[in-house]
Structures are given as structure tokens and as C-alpha cells.
C-alpha positions in Angstrom: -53.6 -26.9 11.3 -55.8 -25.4 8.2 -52.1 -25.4 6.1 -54.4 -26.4 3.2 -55.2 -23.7 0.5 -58.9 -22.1 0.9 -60.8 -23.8 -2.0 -59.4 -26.7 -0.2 -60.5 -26.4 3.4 -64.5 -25.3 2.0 -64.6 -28.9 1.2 -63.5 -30.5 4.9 -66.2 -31.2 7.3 -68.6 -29.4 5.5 -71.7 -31.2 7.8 -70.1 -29.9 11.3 -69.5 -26.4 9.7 -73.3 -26.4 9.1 -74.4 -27.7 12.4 -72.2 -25.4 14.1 -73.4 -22.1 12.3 -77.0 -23.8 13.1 -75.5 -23.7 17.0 -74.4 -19.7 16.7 -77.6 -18.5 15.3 -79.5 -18.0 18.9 -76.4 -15.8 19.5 -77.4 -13.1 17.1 -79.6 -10.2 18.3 -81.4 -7.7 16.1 -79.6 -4.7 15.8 -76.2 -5.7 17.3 -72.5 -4.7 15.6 -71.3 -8.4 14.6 -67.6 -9.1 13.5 -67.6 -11.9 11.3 -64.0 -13.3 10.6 -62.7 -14.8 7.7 -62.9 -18.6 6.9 -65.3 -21.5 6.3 -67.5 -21.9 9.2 -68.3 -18.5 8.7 -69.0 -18.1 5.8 -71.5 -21.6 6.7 -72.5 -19.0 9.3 -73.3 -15.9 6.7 -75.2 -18.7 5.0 -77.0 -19.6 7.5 -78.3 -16.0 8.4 -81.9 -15.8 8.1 -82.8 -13.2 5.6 -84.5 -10.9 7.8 -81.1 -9.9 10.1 -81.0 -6.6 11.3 -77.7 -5.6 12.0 -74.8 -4.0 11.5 -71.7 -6.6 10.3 -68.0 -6.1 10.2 -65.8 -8.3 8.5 -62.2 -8.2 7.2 -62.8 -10.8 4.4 -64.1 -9.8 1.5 -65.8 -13.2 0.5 -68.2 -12.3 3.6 -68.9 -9.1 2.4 -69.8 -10.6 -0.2 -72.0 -13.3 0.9 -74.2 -10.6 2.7 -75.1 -8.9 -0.6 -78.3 -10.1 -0.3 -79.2 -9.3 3.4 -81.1 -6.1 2.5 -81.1 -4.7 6.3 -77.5 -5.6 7.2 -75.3 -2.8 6.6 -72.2 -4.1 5.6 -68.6 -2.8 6.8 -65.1 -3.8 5.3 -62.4 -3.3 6.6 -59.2 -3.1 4.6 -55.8 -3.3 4.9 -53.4 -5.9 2.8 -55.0 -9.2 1.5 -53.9 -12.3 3.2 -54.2 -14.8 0.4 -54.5 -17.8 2.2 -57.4 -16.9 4.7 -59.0 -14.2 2.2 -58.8 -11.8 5.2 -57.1 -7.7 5.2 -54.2 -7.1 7.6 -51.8 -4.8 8.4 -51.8 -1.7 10.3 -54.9 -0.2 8.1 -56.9 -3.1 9.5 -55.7 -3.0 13.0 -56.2 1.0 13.2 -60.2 0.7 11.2 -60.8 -2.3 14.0 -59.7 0.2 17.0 -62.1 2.4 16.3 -65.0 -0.2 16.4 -66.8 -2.2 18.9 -68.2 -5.0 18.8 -71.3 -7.0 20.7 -70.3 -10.1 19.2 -66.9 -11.4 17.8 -67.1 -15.0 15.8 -63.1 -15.3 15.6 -61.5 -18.1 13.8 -58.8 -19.9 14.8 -56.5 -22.8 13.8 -56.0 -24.1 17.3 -57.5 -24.1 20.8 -55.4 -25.7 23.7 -55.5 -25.5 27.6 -51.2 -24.2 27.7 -50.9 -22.5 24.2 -55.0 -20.9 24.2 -56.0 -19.7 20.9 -53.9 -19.8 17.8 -53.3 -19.5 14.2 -51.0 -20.1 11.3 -49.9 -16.7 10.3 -47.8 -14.1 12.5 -50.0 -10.7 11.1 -53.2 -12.4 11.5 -52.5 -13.3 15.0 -52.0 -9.3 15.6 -55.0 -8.7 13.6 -57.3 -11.3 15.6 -55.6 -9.8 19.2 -57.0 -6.6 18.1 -60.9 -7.7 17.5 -60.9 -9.5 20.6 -60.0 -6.5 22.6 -62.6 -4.7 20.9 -65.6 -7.5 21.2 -67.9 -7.5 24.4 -68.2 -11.2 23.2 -65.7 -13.5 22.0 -67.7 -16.8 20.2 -65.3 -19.8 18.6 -66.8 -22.3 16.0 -64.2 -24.9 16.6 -64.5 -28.3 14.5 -63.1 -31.3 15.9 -59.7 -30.6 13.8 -58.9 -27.3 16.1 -59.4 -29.1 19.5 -56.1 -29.5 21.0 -54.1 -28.5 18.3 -51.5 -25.1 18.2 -50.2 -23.1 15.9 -47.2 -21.2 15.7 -49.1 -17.5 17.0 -50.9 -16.9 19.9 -53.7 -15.0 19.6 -55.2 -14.9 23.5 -55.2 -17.3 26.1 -58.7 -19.4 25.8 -60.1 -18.1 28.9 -61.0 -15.0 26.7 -63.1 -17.3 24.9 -67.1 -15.9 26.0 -68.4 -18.9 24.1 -67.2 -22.0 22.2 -69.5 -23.9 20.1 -68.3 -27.2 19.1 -70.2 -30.7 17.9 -72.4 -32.3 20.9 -70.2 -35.4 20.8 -66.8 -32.9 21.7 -68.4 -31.0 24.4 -66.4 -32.7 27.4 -63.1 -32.5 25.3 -63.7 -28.3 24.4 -64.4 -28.3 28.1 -61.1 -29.8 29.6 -59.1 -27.5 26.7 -61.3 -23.9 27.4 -60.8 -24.2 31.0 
């Protein structure tokens, strides 16, 4: 899963992205500390924001920070660490050690797959480590997951889905994310 280069995967299922960063919004709380991950639903999320957000956002992904330029009472944090190309994301130990010393209220983590044996996963060995690390520092753990990630693995665990607090997929999938949360 998600193999194909960034500029590439902002074009696939584009509507769901929407209507699942729609879904997330009710989640958000004034005044919370939000990590944002990297990658397209989020940054669907980000858009999504309305503009009078008041809180404090993390992300690892610079195209985020980005993105909230223009909410005036967010502050912003980046983390940084070595960029990882292909998800537009920091690793590496700077990351993990700037993440330890955060918490979070609410994590929105991206994956590449969720299944009931293998739990979360992604594509890429350091950003597995990287995503292990915000979860154990997130009250609440929230996946966006379009129909792609449902039952698919990749080669790195990231956590077994039970740590999962919430997962937001497309009305017509709830009963499938169901059976693979468990």
C-alpha cells in the first residue's frame, strides 16, 4: 500500500479524503495540543479546519506546517529530524527525542494498513519507529483510513489496532473497519 510517489497519491480518492476530514472535525476541541501526521487525508484535514481553531498543532511534515499559515490562532510546532522524501515527514532520533517531550490530546496517525493479525502498519522501517513514538505520547489515537488501508499490511508494525481510540472510515465500510479494529 501508498508505494505511489506523493504528488501521486493527492490525486487518489480525493472525495473520501474530504468526507473523512469532514468526519474528524467534531473531534477537535479549542485549545487542545493536536498532532497532525503527514499525508493526504491530513492535509484534506488541515483544509478542512475552520479558520477560527484555537490550538496548539504538532506536526512532523512540513507541507502541514505549512498549510496552517493562515490559521492565525494556531500556534504551529515542527518537529525536525531527517526528511523522509516519500511521505514529506522528519525522522530519526531528533524527531523521536522533540516527540518524547510532547503530549498530545489528539493524535491523527497515518497509516498504510490496518488488519485484525498485523494492526497498524506502514511502508517504511523509520517511520514505523517514528509513528510508535506519537502514539505513546497521544491520550487519543484517531485513523482516517480510506477503503485502500482496510485489510491491507505493510512491511512495519506500528501498534496493534486495539490502540486505535478512534477510526473514521466511509459509512458504507463501517462493518468491515469493525471486524479488522477489533
Amino acid at each position: 500500500p501508498a508505494v505511489a510517489p506523493l504528488d501521486q497519491r493527492r490525486s487518489i480518492a480525493t472525495p473520501e479524503k474530504i468526507r473523512l476530514a469532514q468526519a474528524a472535525l467534531p473531534l477537535i476541541q479549542p485549545g487542545q495540543t493536536i498532532f497532525i501526521d503527514g499525508g493526504t487525508t491530513h492535509a484534506e484535514l488541515v483544509r478542512a479546519l475552520p479558520a477560527t481553531i484555537s490550538a496548539t498543532i504538532v506536526t512532523h511534515s512540513p507541507t502541514i506546517a505549512a498549510a496552517l499559515e493562515p490559521f492565525r490562532q494556531v500556534e504551529v510546532i515542527l518537529i525536525g529530524g531527517r526528511l523522509f522524501r516519500h511521505s514529506m515527514v522528519s525522522v530519526g532520533t531528533d524527531a523521536a527525542d522533540a516527540i518524547r517531550r510532547l503530549r498530545f490530546d489528539l493524535l491523527f496517525l497515518g497509516i498504510t494498513g490496518l488488519h485484525p493479525d498485523a494492526g497498524l502498519t506502514t511502508g517504511d522501517y523509520e517511520e514505523a519507529a517514528i509513528k510508535r513514538t506519537l502514539v505513546a505520547q497521544a491520550a487519543d489515537c484517531v485513523v482516517l483510513a480510506t477503503a485502500d488501508k482496510l485489510g491491507a499490511v505493510s512491511p512495519h508494525q506500528i501498534a496493534s489496532a486495539s490502540a486505535l481510540t478512534r477510526l473514521i472510515v466511509s459509512a458504507d465500510l463501517s462493518g468491515l473497519a469493525l471486524s479488522l479494529a477489533r
